[in-house]
Structure formats: structure tokens, C-alpha cells
C-alpha positions as CSV (number, residue, x, y, z in Angstrom):
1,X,2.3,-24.9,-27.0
2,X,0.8,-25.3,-23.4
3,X,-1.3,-22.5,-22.2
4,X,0.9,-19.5,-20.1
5,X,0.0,-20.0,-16.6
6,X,1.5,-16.6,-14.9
7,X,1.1,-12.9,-16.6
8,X,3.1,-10.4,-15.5
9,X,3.2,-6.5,-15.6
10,X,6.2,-4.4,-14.9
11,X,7.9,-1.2,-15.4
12,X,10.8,-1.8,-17.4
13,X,10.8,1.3,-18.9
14,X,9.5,5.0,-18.0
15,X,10.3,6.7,-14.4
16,X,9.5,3.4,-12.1
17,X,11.7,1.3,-14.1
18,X,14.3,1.1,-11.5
19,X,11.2,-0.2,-9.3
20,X,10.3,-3.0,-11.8
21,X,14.0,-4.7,-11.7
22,X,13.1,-6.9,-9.0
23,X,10.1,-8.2,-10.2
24,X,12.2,-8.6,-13.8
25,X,14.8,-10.6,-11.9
26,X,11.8,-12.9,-10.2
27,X,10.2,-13.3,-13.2
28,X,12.7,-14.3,-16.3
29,X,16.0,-15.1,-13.5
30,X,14.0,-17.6,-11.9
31,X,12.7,-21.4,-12.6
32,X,9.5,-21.8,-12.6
33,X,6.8,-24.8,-12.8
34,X,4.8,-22.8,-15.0
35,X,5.2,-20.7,-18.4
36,X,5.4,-17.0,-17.6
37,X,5.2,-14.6,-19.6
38,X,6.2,-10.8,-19.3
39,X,4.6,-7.2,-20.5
40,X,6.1,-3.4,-19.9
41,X,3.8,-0.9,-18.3
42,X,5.9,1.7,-19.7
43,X,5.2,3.0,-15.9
44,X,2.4,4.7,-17.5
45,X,-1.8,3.9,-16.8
46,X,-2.0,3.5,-20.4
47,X,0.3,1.2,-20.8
48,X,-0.4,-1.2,-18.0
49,X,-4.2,-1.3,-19.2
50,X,-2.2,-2.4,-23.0
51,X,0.6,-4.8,-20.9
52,X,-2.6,-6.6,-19.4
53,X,-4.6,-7.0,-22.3
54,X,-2.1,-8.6,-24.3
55,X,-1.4,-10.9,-21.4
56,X,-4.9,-11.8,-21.4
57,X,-4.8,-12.1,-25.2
58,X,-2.4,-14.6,-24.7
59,X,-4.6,-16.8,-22.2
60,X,-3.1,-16.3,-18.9
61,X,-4.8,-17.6,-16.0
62,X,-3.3,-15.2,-13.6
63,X,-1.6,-11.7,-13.8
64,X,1.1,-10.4,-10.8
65,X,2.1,-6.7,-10.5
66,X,3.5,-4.3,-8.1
67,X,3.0,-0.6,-7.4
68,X,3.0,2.2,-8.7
69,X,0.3,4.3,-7.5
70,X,-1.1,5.1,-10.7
71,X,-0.1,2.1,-12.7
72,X,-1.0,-0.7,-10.2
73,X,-4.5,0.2,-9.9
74,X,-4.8,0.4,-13.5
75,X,-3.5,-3.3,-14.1
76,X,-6.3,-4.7,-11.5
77,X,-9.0,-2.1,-13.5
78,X,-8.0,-4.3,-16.8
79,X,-7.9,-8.2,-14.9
80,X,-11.1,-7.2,-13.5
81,X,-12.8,-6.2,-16.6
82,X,-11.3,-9.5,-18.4
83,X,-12.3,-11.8,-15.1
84,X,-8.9,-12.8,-14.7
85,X,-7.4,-13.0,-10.9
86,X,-4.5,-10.1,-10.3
87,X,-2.3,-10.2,-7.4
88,X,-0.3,-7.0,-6.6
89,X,1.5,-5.8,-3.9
90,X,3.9,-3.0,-2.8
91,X,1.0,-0.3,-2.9
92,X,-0.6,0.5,0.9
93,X,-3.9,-1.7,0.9
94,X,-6.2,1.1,2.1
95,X,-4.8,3.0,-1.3
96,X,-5.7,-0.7,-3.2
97,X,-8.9,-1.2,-1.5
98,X,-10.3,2.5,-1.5
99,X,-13.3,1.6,-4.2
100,X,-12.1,-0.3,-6.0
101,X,-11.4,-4.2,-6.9
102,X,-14.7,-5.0,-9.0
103,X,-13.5,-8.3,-9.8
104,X,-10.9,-11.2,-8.6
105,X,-8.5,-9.0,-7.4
106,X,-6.1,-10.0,-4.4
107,X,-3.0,-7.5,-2.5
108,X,-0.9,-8.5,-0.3
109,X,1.2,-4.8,1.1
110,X,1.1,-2.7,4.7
111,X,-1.1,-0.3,5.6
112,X,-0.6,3.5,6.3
113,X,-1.7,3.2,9.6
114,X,1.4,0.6,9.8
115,X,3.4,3.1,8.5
116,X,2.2,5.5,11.2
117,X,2.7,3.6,14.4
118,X,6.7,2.4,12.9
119,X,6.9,6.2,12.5
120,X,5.9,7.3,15.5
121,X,7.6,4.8,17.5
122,X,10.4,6.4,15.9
123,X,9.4,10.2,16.7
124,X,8.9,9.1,20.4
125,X,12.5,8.4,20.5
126,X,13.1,12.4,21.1
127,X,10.1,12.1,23.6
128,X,6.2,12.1,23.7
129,X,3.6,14.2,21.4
130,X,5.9,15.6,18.8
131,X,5.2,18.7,16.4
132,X,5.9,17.0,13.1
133,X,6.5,18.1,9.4
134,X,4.4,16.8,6.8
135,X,5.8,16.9,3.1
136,X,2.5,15.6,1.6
137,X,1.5,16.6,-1.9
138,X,-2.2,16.9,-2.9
139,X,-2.3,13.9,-5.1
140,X,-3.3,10.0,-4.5
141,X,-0.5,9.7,-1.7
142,X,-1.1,12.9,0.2
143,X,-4.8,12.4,-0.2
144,X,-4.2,8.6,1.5
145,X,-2.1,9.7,4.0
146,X,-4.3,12.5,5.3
147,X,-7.2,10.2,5.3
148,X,-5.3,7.3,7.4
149,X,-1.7,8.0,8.3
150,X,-3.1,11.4,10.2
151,X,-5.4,9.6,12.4
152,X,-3.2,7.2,13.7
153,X,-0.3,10.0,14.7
154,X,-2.7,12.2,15.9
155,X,-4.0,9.5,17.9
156,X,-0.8,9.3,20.0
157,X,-0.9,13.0,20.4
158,X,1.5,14.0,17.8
159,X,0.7,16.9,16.4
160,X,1.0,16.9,12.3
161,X,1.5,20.3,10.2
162,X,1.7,20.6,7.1
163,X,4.7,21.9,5.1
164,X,4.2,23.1,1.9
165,X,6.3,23.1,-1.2
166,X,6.9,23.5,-4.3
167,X,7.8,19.7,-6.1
168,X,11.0,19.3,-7.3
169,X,13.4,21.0,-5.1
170,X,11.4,24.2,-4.1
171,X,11.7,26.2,-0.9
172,X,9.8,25.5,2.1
173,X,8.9,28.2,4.3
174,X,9.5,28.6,7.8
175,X,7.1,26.7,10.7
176,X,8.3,27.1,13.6
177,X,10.8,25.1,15.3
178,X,10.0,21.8,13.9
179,X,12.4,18.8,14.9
180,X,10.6,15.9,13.0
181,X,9.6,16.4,9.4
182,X,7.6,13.2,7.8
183,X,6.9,12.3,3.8
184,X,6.2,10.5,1.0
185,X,8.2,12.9,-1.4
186,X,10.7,12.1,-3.9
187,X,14.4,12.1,-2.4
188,X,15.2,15.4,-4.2
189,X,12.0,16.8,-2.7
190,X,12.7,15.8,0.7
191,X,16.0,16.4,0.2
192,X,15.4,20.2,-0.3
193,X,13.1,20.4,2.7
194,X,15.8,18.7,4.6
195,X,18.1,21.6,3.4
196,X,15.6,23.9,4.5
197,X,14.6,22.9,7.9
198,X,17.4,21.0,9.4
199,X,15.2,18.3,11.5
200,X,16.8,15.7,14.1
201,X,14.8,13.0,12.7
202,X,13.3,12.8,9.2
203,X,11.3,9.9,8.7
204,X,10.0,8.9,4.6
205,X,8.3,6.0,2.7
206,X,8.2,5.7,-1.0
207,X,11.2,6.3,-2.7
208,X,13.0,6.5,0.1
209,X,13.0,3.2,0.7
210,X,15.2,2.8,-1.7
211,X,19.1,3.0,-1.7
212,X,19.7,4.9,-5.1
213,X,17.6,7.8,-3.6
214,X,19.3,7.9,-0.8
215,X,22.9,8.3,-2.6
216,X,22.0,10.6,-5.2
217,X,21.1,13.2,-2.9
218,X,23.2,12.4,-0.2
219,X,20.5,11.9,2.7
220,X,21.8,10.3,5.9
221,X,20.2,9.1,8.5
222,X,16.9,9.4,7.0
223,X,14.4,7.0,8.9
224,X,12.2,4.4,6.8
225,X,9.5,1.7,6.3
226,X,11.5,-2.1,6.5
227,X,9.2,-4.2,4.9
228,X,11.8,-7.0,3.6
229,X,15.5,-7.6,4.1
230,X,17.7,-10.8,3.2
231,X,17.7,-11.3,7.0
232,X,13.9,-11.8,7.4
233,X,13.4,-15.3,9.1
234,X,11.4,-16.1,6.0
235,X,11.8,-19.8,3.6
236,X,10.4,-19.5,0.4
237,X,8.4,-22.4,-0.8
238,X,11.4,-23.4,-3.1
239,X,13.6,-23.4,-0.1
240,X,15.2,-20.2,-0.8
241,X,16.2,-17.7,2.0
242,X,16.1,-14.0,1.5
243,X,19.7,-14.1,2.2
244,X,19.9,-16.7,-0.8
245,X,17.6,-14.4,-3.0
246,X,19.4,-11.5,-2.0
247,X,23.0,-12.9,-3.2
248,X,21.5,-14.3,-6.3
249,X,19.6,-10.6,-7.3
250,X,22.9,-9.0,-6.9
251,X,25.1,-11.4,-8.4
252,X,23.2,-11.4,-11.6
253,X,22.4,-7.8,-11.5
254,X,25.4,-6.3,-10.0
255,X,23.1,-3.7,-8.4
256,X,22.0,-4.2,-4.5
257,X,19.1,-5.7,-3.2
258,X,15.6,-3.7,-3.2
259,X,13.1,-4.4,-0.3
260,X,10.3,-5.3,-3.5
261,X,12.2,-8.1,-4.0
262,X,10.7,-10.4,-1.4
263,X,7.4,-9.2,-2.9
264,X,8.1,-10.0,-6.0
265,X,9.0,-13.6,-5.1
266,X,6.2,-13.8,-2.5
267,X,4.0,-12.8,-6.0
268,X,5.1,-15.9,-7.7
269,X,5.2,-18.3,-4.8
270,X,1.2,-17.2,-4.3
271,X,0.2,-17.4,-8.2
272,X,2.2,-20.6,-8.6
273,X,0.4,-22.2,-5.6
274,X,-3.1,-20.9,-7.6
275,X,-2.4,-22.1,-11.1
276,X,-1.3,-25.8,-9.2
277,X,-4.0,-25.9,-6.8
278,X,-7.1,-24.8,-9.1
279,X,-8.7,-27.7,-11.0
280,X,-10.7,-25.8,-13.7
281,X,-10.1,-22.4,-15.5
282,X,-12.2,-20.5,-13.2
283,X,-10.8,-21.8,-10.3
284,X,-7.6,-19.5,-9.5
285,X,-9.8,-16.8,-7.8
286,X,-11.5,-19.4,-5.6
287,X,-7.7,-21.2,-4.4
288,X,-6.7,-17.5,-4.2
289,X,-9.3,-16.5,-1.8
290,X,-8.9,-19.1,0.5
291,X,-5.1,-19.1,0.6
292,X,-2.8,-18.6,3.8
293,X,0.3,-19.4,2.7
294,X,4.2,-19.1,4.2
295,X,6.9,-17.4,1.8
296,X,9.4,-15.7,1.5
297,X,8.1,-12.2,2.5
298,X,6.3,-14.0,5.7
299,X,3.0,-15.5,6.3
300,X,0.2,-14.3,3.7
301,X,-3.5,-15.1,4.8
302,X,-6.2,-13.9,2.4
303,X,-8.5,-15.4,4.8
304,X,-8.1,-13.1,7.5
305,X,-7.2,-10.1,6.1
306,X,-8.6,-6.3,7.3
307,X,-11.2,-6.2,3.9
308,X,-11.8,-9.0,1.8
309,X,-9.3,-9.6,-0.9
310,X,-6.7,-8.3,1.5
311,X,-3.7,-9.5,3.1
312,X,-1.2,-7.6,5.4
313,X,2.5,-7.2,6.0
314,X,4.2,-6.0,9.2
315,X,6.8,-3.5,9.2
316,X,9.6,-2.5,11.2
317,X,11.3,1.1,11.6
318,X,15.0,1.5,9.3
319,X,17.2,3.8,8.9
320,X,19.7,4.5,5.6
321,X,23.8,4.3,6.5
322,X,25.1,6.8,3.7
323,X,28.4,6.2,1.7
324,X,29.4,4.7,-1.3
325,X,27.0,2.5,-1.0
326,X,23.9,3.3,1.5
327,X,23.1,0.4,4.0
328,X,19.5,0.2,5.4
329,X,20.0,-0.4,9.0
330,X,16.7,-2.1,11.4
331,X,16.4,0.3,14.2
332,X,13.1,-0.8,16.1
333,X,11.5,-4.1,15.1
334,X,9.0,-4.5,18.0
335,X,5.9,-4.5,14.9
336,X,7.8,-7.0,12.8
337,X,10.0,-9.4,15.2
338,X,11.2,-11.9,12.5
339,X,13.7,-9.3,11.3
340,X,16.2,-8.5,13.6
341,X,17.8,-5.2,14.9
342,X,21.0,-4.5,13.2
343,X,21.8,-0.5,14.4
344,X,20.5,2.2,16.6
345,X,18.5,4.8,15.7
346,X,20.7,8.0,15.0
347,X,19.3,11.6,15.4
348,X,21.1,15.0,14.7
């Protein structure tokens, strides 16, 4: 039997399952030129450390993943302490890069500082220096986007309080008048703070940039992170378009399109260019490190990135359509031109 050449871990059970589906579509709906094979994180630390161990039981030369917070890290923890190459992406790279990759670890995502300037490009639609709502928790996200979403807001004299709450649906006390509220909550989270404060513009990353959120609690016009759409002026290496990718994703799945699934593909296209390219076991990490390669999620250049090991994504500002079924509209592009503006920004 030849020797796997691509590992991959992915939730496709647990809470971040619904996350993982993209990468499961890339990975077992898609040819190929190289055996891959396929492990469940449960969406759980444990369980990607176990996923990645019996991927590197199996001899693979190169493991693939996508966020979680929790269980991305671990998977890069477990390559790096078997010395085989992981490539990840979906999770901020300051969150990826903040002590840790000990070994050949690669990530191609934004940063929060992108996600800052799309948002406040956004906010400075209802004028200058804003008061904004922060719905930051206390755990790795909040802690991350104190540390570098702040700065950059701040920076452009916004002024950033923080709201707190009580997860899953508590009530959020009064802070003045407050027409921008910001986040990385959960939709029902934000969805109660919504309830509660009434904003003009809410602007949210995480699960919010996804459309299922968005439905099941009914939030309109909230603003968000476009990293990815099938109208990205992006080719794949296999000659695939987004739009193609897109089509195909839904067709098979019957569910819509997810902004990880340029990611995901972008994932393969980059460890199927390292297990061709390398000419000796050890090699992938080398091929890796010097790579700058075009795909399907844009142009990915390890070469130049802001930390070694690093390679960025731009972003442009979105905002969901609700109905029966949401529609992620681009509002402001001027960060990520390649995507093109498909509505106006709304604000109550």
C-alpha cells in the first residue's frame, strides 16, 4: 500500500462539527493526487492530540486542520512533538503564533488587527470616533482581542467599552447610549445583547460568520469578517473557481456554502504542492517554508509573512441578508479588492 501522503484533522463530531463540513467535503468529495486520509477531533483538545497521533501512526508526511480555538492549537502541539509539518488556518495568526509553533508548523488566516480596521471602516459609516460595545468573554478570544483588536480601534479614536454578560443568553446591563456594539460571541449571545441594547450597527466575527447562526436567532443586518466567497477572483490550482467549488459543496451537501471552504481547499492545494515538491521525507517543512503559492483562497506567501511560519489573508467588511435562507452581502471591500461589492451597508 503506498505511504498516505496528506493527514487530516476535523470536527465531525462535538459542537464545531458544523465547522468541519467543509473541510470533510475537501477532503473525501474531492480527487486528489495523493492518498488522504481522515481523523475526528471530536471538537475536543483531547481528541485532536488522539486524531493526530493516529495520523502520524499511519505515516503521513503532512497533517491539514482548521480552527477551533482550542482544538487547532492542540493538533500543531501533537505534529510538532512528532516533527511532522501541520498547516492550519481559520484561527487569527496572532492567536496561532502567540508562543507557540515549536516545530514545522505553517497558518495561513487574518489577523485581528485585520478584523479591526474592516470593523472600523464599518463603524465610521455612522461618523468618526465611535463609543463601541464590546461583547468579549475572558477566555482565549477575549484575551486576543484585548491584546490586538483594541489597539487598532483605539488607534482611530474609537473608543471601546466593555459590555458584560452572562454567556448564553444573559442580560446585559445598561452603558449609556451605545450605537455600535462589537463581538466574538456566539449568535445566541449576541443575539441577547442585541435584544438588550438595540444598536444601529452590530458588527461580529466567529460564529457569526456563518449563515446557520444567523437564522436560528434571527439576526439581521449584523455586520461581519468576508474572508472567502464563490465570487473571489481566485483559480485554484486544479482550475476550479470558487464559484465552481461553491456549486459543487452545495450540490453534494444540499447545505450552503461556508466561507472555510476556500480554506479548506487552499489547505490541500498547499500540502499537495509539499508532498510533490519535497524530494526526501524530511523535506515537506523545507518546500513549505519557502512556498508562495496562488489558490483558491488568493495568493499565500510563507516567505513574506508578518512572523515566520505565517501567511496572511485580507478581508473585506459583509453583512448577513436574513430570510429563509440568510445571504452574506460584501459591503466595503477597499482591504480585499478581488471580491467585489454586492450590497450596501444597512444600519437601523
Amino acid at each position: 500500500m503506498a505511504r498516505p501522503g496528506i493527514g487530516v484533522v476535523l470536527a465531525t463530531t462535538g459542537r464545531l462539527a458544523p465547522l468541519g463540513a467543509p473541510l470533510e467535503y475537501v477532503a473525501t468529495g474531492l480527487p486528489w493526487p495523493a492518498e488522504v486520509v481522515v481523523r475526528d477531533s471530536g471538537s475536543t483538545p483531547e481528541g485532536a492530540r488522539a486524531a493526530t497521533r493516529s495520523l502520524v501512526e499511519a505515516g503521513v508526511r503532512v497533517v491539514v486542520t482548521l480552527g477551533g480555538t482550542a482544538t487547532l492549537p492542540a493538533v500543531v502541539d501533537a505534529c510538532a512533538a512528532h516533527g511532522v509539518p501541520c498547516v492550519s488556518t481559520t484561527l487569527p495568526w496572532q492567536v496561532f503564533d502567540a508562543g507557540r509553533r515549536p516545530g514545522p508548523a505553517f497558518h495561513f488566516c487574518w489577523g485581528l488587527d485585520d478584523i479591526a480596521a474592516v470593523f472600523a471602516d464599518l463603524w465610521e459609516r455612522l461618523g468618526p470616533a465611535r463609543t463601541v460595545g464590546c461583547v468579549w468573554n475572558d477566555g482565549p478570544q477575549g484575551v486576543a482581542l484585548r491584546r490586538w483588536f483594541a489597539p487598532v480601534a483605539a488607534a482611530r479614536g474609537h473608543h471601546l467599552v466593555d459590555l458584560p454578560y452572562r454567556e448564553a443568553g444573559g442580560v446585559v446591563p445598561a452603558v449609556g447610549d451605545l450605537e455600535v456594539v462589537t463581538g466574538a460571541a456566539t449568535a445566541a449571545d449576541l443575539a441577547a445583547v442585541v435584544r438588550a441594547r438595540r444598536p444601529r450597527l452590530v458588527t461580529c466575527s466567529r460564529w457569526l460568520t456563518y449563515p446557520f447562526g444567523v437564522a436560528r436567532h434571527g439576526l439581521d443586518r449584523v455586520a461581519t469578517i468576508v474572508s472567502w466567497t464563490p465570487a473571489h477572483e481566485h483559480v485554484g490550482r486544479d482550475g476550479r473557481t470558487p464559484r465552481d467549488l461553491a456549486r459543487a459543496y452545495e450540490g453534494a451537501t444540499g447545505s450552503p456554502w461556508l466561507q472555510p471552504l476556500g480554506p479548506a481547499h487552499a489547505l490541500f492545494e498547499v500540502a499537495v504542492h509539499a508532498v510533490s515538491e519535497a524530494d526526501g521525507p524530511g523535506a515537506v517543512a523545507d518546500v513549505l517554508a519557502s512556498t508562495r503559492l496562488a489558490t483558491i483562497a488568493g495568493v499565500l506567501d510563507w516567505t513574506a509573512g508578518p512572523a515566520p511560519g505565517v501567511a496572511v489573508v485580507p478581508l473585506a467588511g459583509g453583512q448577513w441578508r436574513n430570510g429563509p435562507r440568510p445571504e452574506l452581502a460584501v459591503v466595503d471591500n477597499r482591504r480585499s479588492p478581488l471580491v467585489p461589492v454586492s450590497g450596501d451597508l444597512a444600519v437601523d
